[in-house]
C-alpha positions in Angstrom: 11.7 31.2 -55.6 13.4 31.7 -52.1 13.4 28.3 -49.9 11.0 28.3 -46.9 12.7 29.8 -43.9 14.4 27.9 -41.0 15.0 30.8 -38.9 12.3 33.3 -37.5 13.1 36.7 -38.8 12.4 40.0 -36.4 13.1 43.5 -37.2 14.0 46.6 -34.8 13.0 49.6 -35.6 15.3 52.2 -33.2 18.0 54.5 -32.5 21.6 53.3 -32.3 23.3 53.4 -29.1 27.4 53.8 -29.7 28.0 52.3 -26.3 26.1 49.3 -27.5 24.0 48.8 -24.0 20.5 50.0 -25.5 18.8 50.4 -28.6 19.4 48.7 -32.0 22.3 47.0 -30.3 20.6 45.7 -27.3 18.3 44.5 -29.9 20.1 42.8 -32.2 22.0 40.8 -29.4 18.7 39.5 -27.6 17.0 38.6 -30.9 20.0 36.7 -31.3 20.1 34.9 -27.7 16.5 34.0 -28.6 17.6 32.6 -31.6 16.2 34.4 -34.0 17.3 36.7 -37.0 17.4 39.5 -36.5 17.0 42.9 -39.0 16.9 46.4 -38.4 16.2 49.9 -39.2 17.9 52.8 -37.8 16.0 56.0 -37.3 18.6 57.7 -34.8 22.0 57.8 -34.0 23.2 59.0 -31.2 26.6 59.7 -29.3 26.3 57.7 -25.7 28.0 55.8 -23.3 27.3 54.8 -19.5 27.0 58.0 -18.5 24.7 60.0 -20.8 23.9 61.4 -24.3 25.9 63.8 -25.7 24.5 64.5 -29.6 21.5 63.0 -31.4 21.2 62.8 -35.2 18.0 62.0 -36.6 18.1 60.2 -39.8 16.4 61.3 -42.6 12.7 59.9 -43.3 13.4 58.8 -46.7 16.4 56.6 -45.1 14.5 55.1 -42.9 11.6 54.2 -45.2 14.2 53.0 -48.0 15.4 50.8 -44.7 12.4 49.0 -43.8 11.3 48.7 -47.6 14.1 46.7 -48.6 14.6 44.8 -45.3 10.4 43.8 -44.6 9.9 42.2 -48.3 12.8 40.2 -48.5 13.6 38.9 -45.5 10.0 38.8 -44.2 9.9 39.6 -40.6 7.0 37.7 -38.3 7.4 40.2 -35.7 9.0 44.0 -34.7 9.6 45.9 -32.0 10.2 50.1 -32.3 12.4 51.6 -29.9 13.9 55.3 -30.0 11.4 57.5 -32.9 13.5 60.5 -31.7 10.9 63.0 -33.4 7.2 63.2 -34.5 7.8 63.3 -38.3 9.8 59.9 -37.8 6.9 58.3 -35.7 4.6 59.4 -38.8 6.7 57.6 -41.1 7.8 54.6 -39.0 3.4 53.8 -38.4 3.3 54.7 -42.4 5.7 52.0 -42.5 4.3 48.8 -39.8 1.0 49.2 -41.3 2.3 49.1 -45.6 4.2 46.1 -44.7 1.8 44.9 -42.4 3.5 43.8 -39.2 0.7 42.8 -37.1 3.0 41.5 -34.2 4.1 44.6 -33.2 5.8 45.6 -29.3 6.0 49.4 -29.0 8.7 50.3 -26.5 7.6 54.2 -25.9 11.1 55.4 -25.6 10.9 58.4 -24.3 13.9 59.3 -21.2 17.4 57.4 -21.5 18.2 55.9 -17.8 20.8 58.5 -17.8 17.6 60.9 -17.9 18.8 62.4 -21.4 15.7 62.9 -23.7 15.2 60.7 -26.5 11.8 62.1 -27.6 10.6 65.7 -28.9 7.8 66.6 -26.4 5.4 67.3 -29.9 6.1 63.2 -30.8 4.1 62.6 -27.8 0.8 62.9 -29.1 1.9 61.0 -32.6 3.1 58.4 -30.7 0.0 58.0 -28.8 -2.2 58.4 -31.9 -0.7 56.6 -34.7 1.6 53.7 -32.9 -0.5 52.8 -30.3 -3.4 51.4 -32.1 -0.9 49.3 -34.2 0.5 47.3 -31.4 0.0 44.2 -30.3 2.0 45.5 -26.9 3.1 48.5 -25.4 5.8 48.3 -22.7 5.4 51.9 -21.4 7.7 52.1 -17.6 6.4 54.0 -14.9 7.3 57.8 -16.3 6.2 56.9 -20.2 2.5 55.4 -19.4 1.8 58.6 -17.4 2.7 60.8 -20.4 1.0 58.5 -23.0 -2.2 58.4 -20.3 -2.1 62.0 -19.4 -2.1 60.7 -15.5 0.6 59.9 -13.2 1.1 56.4 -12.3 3.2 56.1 -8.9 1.7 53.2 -7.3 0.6 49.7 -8.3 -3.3 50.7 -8.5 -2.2 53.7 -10.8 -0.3 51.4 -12.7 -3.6 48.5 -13.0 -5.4 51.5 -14.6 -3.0 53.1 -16.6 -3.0 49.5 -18.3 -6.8 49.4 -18.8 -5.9 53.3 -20.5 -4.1 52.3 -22.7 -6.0 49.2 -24.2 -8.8 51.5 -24.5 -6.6 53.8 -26.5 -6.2 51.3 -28.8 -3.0 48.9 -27.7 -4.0 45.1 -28.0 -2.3 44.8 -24.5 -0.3 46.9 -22.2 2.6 45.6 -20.2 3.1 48.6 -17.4 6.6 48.2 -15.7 7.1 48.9 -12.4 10.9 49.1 -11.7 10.8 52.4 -10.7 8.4 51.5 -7.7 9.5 51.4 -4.6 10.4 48.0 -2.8 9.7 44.9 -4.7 9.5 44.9 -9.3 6.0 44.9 -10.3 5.0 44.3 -13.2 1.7 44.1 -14.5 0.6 43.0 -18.1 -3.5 43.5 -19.8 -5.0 42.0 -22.5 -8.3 43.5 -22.1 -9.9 40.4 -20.8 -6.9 39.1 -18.2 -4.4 40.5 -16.1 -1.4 38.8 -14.9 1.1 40.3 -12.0 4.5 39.5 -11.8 6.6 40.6 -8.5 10.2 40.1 -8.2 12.6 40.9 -5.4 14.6 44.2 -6.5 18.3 43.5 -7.3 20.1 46.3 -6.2 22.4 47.6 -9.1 23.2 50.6 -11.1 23.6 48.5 -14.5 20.2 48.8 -15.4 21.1 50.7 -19.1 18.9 49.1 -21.6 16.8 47.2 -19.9 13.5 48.5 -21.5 15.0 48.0 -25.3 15.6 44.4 -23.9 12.2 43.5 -22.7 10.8 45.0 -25.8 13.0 42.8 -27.9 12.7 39.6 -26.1 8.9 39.7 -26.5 9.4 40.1 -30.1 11.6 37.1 -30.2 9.2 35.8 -28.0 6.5 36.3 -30.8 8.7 35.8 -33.2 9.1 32.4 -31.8 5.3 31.3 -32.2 4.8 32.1 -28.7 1.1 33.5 -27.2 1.4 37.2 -26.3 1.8 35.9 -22.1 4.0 33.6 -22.7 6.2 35.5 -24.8 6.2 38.6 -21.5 7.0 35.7 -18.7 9.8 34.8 -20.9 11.5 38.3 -21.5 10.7 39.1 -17.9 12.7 35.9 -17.0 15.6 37.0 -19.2 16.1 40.6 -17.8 15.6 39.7 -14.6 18.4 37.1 -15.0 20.7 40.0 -17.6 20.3 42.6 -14.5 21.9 40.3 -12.3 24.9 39.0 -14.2 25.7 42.5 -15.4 29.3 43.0 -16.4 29.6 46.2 -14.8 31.0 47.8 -17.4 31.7 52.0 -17.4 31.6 54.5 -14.9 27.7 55.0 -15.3 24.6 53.1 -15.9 26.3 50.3 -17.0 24.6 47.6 -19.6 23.2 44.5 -18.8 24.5 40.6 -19.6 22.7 39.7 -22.8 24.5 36.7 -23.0 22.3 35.3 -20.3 20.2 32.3 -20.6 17.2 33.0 -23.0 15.1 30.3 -20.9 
């Protein structure tokens, strides 16, 4: 019989980024700033650094489901995120997979565009993605570009962005977190739970080492769950996090550089 755990257990479920600023590596290093423990699957792997993709290579569907059936049963995850799905067949599998092992606290990051503007999503995975993931999760953390796809309307402005939120709860999402860092002048964020709505505005810090800042967020409301905190609590403190990761970013590579997940997880 395996002792009661002392550590709260997360899982990501996402692509591999080889210059280790996104993805299962941004991932992995904010579960671990929020102290938890943290377990993956990888359904992508792809060739990247600062300044783009260069190759993507899907991994098989029976790799990934051997991945997430021997890691969910064992180590027992209390909550998981799901980042790059790269195809539709693998977003199939991967909602095959959340609801069989039943991971009810659930953050879908729609990955869809790297920040180097590289596609990380078939155009047919859409429409899966919308129609099998969405109703599983108890967040979805679309940006500005990915809730217009997912709501079939663009969402330029902060009133486009209040409905697009609604959208998406009525599509099925317990809540919608809608990111507006792509707005013009100040970060606006707005999060829905179908009864409340809470803003959250934040002067803009002006930097191009923004790379993986979405797979962060995502990851940090996991840990966030993961943690035993309420859904709102769990956002304020992964908004907090970023924020603070954006502005100490090492400035690493000629590109999009990552940002500083060794900042404080407060």
């Amino acid at each position: 019989m395996n002792p009661e755990p002392t550590l709260p257990v997360a899982i990501t479920i996402a692509g591999s980024d080889s210059g280790g600023g996104a993805g299962i590596q941004a991932d992995l290093k904010t579960f671990h700033q929020f102290g938890v423990f943290g377990t993956s699957v990888v359904t992508a792997v792809t060739a990247q650094n600062t300044l783009g993709v260069t190759a993507v290579h899907a991994i098989p569907l029976d790799v990934v489901r051997a991945q997430l059936d021997a890691v969910a049963p064992d180590l027992g995850p209390v909550a998981a995120k799901t980042g790059m799905l790269a195809t539709a067949a693998l977003v199939r599998e991967v909602a095959e997979g959340v609801e069989r092992h039943g991971l009810d606290q659930y953050v879908l990051d729609p990955v869809m565009v790297a920040t180097s503007g590289d596609r990380l999503l078939d155009t047919d995975a859409e429409a899966e993605l919308r129609h099998r993931l969405l109703p599983l999760a108890t967040l979805v953390t679309p940006n500005l570009h990915e809730a217009g796809i997912l709501t079939g309307r663009p969402v330029l402005d902060e009133d486009a962005m209040r409905r697009a939120s609604r959208m998406l709860v009525e599509l099925g999402a317990g809540a919608a977190l809608v990111k507006g860092g792509h707005l013009e002048g100040e970060a606006v964020d707005i999060l829905w739970d179908g009864e409340v709505e809470r803003v959250w505005r934040r002067e803009r810090i002006p930097t191009r080492h923004t790379h993986g800042t979405g797979c962060t967020l995502s990851a940090a409301v996991a840990a966030g769950l993961a943690r035993g905190l309420e859904l709102e609590d769990a956002v304020d403190r992964a908004l907090r996090f970023v924020a603070a990761a954006i502005a100490s970013a090492p400035g690493l590579g000629s590109g999009h550089g990552p940002v500083y997940h060794f900042a404080p997880a407060g």
